[in-house]
N, C-alpha and C positions, 0 to 999 in steps of 0.2 A: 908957476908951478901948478896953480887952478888949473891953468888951459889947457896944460899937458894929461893934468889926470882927467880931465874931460877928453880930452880925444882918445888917453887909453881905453873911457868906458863906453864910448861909442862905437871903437873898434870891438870891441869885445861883446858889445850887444848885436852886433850888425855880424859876427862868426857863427852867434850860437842862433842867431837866425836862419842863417844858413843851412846849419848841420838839422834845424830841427826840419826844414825844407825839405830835406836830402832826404829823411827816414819817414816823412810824409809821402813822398815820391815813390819810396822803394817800397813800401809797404804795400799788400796785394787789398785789392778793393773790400769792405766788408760781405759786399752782395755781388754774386759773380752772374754775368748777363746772360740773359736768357737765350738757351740755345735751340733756335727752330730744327726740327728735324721734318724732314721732307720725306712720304713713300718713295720708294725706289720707281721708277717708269716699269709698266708690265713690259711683258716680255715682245715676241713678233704678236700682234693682233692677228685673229684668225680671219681668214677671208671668207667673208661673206656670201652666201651662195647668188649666183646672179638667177634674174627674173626665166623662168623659158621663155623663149620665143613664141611667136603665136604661128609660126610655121617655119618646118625644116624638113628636108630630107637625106636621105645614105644610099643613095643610089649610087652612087661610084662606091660604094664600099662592098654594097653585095656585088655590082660588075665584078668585083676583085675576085670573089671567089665564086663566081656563078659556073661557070666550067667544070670547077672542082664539085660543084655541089649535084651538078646532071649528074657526073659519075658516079655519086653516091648513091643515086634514088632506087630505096628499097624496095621490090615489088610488090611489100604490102604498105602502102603508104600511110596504113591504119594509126591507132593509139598504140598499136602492138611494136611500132617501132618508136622505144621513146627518144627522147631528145638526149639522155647517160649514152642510148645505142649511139645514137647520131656523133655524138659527141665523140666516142670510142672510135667508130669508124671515119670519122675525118683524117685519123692520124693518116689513113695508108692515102691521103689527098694532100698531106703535108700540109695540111689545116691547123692551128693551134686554136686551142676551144677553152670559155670560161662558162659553168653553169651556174644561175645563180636563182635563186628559190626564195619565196614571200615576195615576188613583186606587185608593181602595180600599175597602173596605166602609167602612171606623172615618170615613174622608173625607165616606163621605155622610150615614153617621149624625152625624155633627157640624153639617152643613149641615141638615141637618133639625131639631135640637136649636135650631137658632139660626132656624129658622122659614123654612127655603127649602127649595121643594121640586123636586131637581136633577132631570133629565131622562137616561134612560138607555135604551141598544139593548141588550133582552138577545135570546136565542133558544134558543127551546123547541122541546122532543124533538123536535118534528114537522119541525122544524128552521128554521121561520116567526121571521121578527126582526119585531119588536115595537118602539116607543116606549112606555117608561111613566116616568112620575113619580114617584119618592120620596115618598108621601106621611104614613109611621109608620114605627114601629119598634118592636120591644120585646122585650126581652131573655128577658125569662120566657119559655120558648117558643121564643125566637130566632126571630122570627116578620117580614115586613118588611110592608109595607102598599103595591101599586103600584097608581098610575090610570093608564089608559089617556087619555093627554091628549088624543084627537081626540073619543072618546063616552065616554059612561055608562058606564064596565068601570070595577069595583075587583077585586083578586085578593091573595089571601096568601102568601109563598111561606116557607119557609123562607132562614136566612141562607146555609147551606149551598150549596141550590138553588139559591137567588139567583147566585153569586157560578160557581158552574159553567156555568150561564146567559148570564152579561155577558163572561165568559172567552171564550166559544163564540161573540158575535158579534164580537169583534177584539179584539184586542190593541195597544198599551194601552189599557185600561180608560176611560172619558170620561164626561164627564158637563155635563151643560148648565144652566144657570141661566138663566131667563127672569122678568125683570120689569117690572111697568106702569110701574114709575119707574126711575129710574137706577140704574143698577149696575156697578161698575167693578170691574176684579181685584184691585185692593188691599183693596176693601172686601169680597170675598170669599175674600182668604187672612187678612184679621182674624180675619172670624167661624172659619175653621178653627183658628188658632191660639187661640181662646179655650180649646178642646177639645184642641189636639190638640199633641206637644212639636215646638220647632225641625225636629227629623229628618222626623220627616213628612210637613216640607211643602217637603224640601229638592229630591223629584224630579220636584215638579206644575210643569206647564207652562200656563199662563194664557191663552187666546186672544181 
């Protein structure tokens, strides 16, 4: 009889072990673990502007419209035709034209780097304003490369020169972009922004 009620109370300690197991088990932790939370990854990274070159040229770019452009050449080739006129009258050349205003030297050497060759009034000692074209550039030397976009003229000038030059026929500084195909100003603060950082292309005005 002993042995028997020993085994029931064994059995009966070794149940309620059990069930206190079970509700040990099922019961949720006191301290709930800690939940790392991670920033989200930004978004595309913006692309960085790449270094200029230390020399390029857009000589097949003005080829492209150098035809269309003799037929333009106004007979006073003075300041009195500006680059608005120039601009106006390419249409009847089936030219598309972008003006754009506050440049700066770094501005057009980018554009030339990227194979266009911008259109600029500068004016020399003699005091005579000139259209030329941007057509090189190169560092070594600091040297620029200008066509005369109505005839035959290439000329060299220094950067220096250059920039004292384009000063002296008006303020702000401009520059024309003329091509046989389409060209819109978005597609021409691209190409400067490939060269050139956000700042500098925050005071261009687009026309």
């Amino acid at each position: 009889m002993k042995r028997v009620l020993c085994l029931i109370a064994i059995v009966t300690i070794v149940s309620s072990g059990c069930s206190v197991l079970k509700v040990l088990e099922s019961s949720e932790p006191l301290t709930k673990p800690e939940v790392k939370t991670t920033e989200a990854p930004p978004t595309v990274a913006k692309k960085e502007a790449q270094k200029l070159p230390p020399e390029a040229n857009s000589i097949a770019a003005f080829q492209q419209i150098e035809n269309a452009m003799r037929r333009l050449a106004p007979s006073d080739q003075s300041g009195e035709f500006s680059l608005v006129q120039l601009k106006k009258e390419s249409v009847k050349q089936r030219l598309q034209g972008v003006l754009i205003t506050n440049f700066e030297l770094e501005h057009l050497k980018a554009l030339v780097a990227s194979k266009k060759a911008p259109i600029v009034i500068i004016k020399t000692a003699e005091g005579v304003q000139k259209f030329l074209a941007v057509t090189a550039y190169k560092d070594e030397g600091e040297q620029m490369t200008l066509t005369n976009p109505f005839r035959k003229e290439t000329a060299e000038m220094k950067y220096s020169e250059f920039e004292a030059a384009w000063k002296e026929a008006g303020t702000p500084q401009s520059a024309l972009i003329l091509s046989a195909r389409s060209v819109k100003a978005a597609q021409v603060k691209q190409m400067l922004a490939e060269y050139l950082p956000e700042e500098k292309l925050a005071n261009l005005t687009f026309n």
